[in-house]
C-alpha positions in Angstrom: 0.0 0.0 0.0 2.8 2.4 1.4 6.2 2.3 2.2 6.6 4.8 5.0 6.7 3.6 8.6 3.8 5.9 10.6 5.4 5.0 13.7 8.7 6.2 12.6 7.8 9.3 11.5 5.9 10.5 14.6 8.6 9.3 16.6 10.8 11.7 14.5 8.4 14.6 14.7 8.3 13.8 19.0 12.3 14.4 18.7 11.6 17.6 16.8 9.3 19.2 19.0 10.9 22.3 19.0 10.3 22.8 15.2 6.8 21.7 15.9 6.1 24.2 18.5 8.0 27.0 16.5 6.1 25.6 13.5 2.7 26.4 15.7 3.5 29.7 16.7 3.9 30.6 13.0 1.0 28.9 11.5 -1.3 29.7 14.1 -0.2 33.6 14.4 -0.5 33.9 11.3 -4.0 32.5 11.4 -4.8 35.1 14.7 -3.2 37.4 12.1 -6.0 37.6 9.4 -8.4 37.2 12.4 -7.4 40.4 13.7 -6.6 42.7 10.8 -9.9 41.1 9.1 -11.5 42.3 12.4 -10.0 45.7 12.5 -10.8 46.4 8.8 -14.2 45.4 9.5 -14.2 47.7 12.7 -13.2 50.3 10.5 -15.9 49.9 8.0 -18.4 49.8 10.4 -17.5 53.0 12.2 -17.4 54.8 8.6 -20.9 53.3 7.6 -22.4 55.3 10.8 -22.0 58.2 8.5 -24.6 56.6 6.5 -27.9 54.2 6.5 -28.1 50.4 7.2 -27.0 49.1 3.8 -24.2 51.5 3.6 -22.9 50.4 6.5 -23.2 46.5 6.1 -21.5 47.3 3.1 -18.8 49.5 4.5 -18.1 46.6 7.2 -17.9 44.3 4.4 -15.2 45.9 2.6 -13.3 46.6 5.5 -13.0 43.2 6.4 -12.3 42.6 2.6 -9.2 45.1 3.3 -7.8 43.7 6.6 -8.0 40.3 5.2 -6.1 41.5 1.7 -3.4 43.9 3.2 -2.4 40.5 5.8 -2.2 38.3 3.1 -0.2 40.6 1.2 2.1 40.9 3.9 2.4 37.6 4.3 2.8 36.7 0.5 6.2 38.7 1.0 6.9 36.9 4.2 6.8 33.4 2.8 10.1 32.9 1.5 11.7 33.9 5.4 9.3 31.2 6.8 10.4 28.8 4.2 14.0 29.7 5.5 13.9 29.4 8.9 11.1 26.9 9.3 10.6 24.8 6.9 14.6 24.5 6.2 15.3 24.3 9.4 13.2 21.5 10.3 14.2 19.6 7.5 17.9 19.9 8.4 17.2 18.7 11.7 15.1 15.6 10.3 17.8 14.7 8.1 20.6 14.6 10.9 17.4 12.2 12.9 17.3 9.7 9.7 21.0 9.6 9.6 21.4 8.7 12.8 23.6 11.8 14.1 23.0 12.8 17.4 21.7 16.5 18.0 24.7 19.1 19.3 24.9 19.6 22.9 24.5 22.6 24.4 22.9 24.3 21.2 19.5 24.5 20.3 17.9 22.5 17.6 16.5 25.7 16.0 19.9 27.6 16.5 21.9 24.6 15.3 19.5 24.0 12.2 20.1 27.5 11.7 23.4 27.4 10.9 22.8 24.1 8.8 20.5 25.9 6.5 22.9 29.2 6.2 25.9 26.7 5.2 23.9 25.5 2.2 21.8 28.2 1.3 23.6 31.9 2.1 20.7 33.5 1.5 16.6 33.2 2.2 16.1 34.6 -1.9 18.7 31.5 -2.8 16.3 28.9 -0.9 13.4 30.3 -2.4 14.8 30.4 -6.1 15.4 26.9 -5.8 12.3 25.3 -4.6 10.0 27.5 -6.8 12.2 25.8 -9.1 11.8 22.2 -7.9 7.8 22.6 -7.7 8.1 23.4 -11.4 10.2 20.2 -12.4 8.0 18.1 -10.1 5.2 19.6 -11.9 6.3 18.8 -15.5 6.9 15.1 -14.4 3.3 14.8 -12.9 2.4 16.0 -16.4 3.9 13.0 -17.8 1.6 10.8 -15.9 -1.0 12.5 -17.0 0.3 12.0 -21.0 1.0 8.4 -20.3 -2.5 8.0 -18.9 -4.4 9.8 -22.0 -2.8 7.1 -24.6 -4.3 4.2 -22.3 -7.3 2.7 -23.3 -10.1 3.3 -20.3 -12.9 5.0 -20.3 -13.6 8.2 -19.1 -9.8 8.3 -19.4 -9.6 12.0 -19.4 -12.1 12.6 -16.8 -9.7 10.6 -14.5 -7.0 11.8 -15.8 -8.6 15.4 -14.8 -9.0 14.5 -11.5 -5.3 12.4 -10.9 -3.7 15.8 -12.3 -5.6 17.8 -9.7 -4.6 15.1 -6.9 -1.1 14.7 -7.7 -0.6 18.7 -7.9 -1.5 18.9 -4.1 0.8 16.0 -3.6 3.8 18.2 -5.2 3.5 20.0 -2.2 4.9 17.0 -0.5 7.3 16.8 -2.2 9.5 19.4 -2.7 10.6 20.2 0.3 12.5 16.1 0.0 14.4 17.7 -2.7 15.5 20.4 -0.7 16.5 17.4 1.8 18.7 16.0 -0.4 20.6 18.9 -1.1 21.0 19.8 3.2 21.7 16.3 3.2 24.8 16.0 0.5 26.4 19.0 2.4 27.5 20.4 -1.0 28.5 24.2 -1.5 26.2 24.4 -4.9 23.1 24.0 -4.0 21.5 24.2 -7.3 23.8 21.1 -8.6 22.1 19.1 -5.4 18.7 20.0 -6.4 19.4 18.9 -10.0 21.0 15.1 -9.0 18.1 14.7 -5.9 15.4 16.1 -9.0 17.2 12.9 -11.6 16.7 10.4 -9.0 13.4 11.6 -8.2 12.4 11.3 -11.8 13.8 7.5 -12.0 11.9 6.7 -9.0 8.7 8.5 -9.6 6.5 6.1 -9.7 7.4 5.1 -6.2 7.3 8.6 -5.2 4.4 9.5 -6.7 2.1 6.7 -4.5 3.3 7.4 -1.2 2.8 11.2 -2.0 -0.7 10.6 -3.1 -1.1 8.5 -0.2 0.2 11.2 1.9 -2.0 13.9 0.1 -5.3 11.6 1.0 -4.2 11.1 4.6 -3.7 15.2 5.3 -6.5 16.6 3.9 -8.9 13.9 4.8 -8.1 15.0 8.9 -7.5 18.9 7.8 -11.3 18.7 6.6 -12.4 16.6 9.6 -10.3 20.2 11.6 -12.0 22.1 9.2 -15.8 21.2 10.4 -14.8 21.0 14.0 -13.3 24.8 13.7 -16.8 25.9 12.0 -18.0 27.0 15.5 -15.7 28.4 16.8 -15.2 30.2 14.0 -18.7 31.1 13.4 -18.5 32.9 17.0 -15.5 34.8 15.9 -17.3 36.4 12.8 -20.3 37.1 15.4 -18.7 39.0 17.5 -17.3 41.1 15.0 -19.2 44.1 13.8 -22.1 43.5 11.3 -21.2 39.7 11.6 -19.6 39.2 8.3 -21.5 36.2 7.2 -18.7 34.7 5.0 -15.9 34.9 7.9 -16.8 31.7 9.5 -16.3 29.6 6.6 -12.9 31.5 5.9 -11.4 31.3 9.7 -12.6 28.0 9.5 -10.1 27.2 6.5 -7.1 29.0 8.1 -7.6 27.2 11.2 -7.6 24.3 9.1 -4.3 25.4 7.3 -2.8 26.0 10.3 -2.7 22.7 11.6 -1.9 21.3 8.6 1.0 23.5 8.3 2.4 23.1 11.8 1.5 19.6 12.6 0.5 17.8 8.9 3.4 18.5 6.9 6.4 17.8 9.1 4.7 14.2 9.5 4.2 13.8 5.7 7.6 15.3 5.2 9.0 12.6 7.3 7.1 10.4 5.7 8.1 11.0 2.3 12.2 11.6 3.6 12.0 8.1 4.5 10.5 6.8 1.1 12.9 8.5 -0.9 16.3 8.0 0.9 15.4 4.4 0.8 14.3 3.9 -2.7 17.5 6.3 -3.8 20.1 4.3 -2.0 22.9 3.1 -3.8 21.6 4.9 -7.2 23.3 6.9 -9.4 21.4 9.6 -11.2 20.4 8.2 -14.9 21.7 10.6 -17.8 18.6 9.3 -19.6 16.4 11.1 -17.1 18.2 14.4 -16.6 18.0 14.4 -20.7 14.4 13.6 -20.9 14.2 16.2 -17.5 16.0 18.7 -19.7 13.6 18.0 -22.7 10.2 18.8 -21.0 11.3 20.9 -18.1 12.6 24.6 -19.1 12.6 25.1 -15.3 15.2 22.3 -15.1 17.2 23.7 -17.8 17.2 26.7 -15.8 18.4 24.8 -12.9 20.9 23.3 -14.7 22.6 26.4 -16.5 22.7 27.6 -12.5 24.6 24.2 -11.2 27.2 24.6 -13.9 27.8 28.2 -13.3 28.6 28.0 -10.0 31.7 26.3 -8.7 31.7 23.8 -6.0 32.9 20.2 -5.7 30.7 17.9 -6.9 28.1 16.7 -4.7 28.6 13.0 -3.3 25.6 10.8 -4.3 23.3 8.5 -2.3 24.9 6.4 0.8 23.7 3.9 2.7 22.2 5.8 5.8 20.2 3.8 9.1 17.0 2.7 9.2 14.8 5.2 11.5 
């Protein structure tokens, strides 16, 4: 069915409990976030519609919420590539150190020491980020494939399902990507972008394995991040109440980010280990296949890009795949 151990990677997540509270703070402040610049602009709104009648004001109070909840999410589109830097990267250095057995530093924090891991690969946030928008493109291009293999197949209703496995396996990207980045924390090499290219190859030889335990992985979070979902309708329902002129639609959207939010801070890391452990293991001992980095080259102008950035940059090459512990 799958090939990651559940066990394993909550135990790995207990070890990293650190991450997962930092990883809480974030996701949930950022949720409290839109709750209370959503609330504020609606405040606003609704103290400017008392110049006016009823309607005016619902609809003052409407927009103002509107505005809170777009000038937040603007902020925190230009915040995202810092969270990926110190969160997510962090996390995943830490987890990779965990699968290969090394022992955490002593008398250093796991968020100060991952830190420092992360800043050793990737000198800068804008370097990370480059990089794994990069990544989700490649990924992106090989679930394509699947799709193209699965329109020549003769079943019916073939490109309804096809349809609907594009859609699935394009939230299971999200899975996925940050593995990639793994491998390149993980080969401790100075080029980052030659790393993401050799972990991208041997994702592409193995993606079929890849690709199931992903879409496993996708099933599993956002079956419980709905089940969240409906138990947060309540409590966000009150929210939006006590707001002014009880903007009707805010329940449904609080609900969502409290949703997010614990898929964010407690989801992902436990489908990230997952998925670490699938693909060290099915990558072991492999070289990456010349046949796949010219077929990635072929269909992927994202990985060309990547790879016109490996070679320009200088840095030993990085080692491949070793055997590594069984976590």
């Amino acid at each position: 069915m799958w090939d990651f151990n559940i066990g394993s990677a909550l135990g790995m997540m207990l070890r990293t409990m650190p991450f997962i509270v930092l990883r809480m703070a974030v996701y949930f402040g950022i949720t409290l976030g839109y709750i209370l610049v959503t609330g504020t602009g609606a405040g606003i709104g609704y103290g400017i519609g008392g110049f006016g009648d009823g309607d005016f004001q619902a609809s003052s109070t409407l927009w103002g919420g509107f505005a809170g909840f777009g000038i937040f999410g603007a902020i925190m589109y230009w915040a995202r590539e810092y969270i990926l830097y110190i969160v997510k990267a962090g996390h995943i250095a830490v987890l990779v150190e965990l699968i290969d057995g090394k022992p955490m530093p002593e008398g250093k924090s796991q968020i100060t020491h991952a830190t420092q891991v992360v800043q050793q690969r990737f000198a800068q946030a804008s370097v990370l980020f480059a990089i794994d928008q990069l990544i989700k493109g490649v990924i992106g291009a090989i679930t394509g494939l699947v799709r193209g293999i699965l329109s020549i197949l003769p079943i019916p209703g073939k490109s309804q399902i096809s349809g609907i496995l594009h859609a699935f396996l394009r939230v299971a990207i999200g899975f996925v990507d940050e593995v990639i980045l793994a491998y390149a924390i993980r080969t401790g090499s100075t080029n980052p972008w030659r790393s993401a290219k050799e972990a991208l190859v041997l994702y592409g030889q193995n993606y079929k394995v890849m690709l199931k335990n992903a879409a496993w992985l996708a099933a599993i979070v956002y079956l419980l991040s709905f089940l969240v979902f409906l138990i947060m309708l309540a409590p966000a329902a009150l929210l939006v109440y006590l707001m002014p002129g009880a903007w009707a639609a805010g329940g449904l959207v609080f609900a969502l980010l409290f949703a997010w939010s614990f898929k964010a801070a407690l989801l992902e890391p436990f489908a990230l280990a997952c998925l670490m452990q699938v693909y060290f293991k099915t990558i072991e001992g492999q070289q990456p296949d010349p046949e796949w980095e010219a077929r990635l080259e072929q269909m992927s102008a994202k990985f060309r890009n990547l790879k016109a950035r490996a070679l320009g940059q200088g840095g030993a090459p990085t080692p491949h795949a070793t055997s590594i512990p069984t976590a």
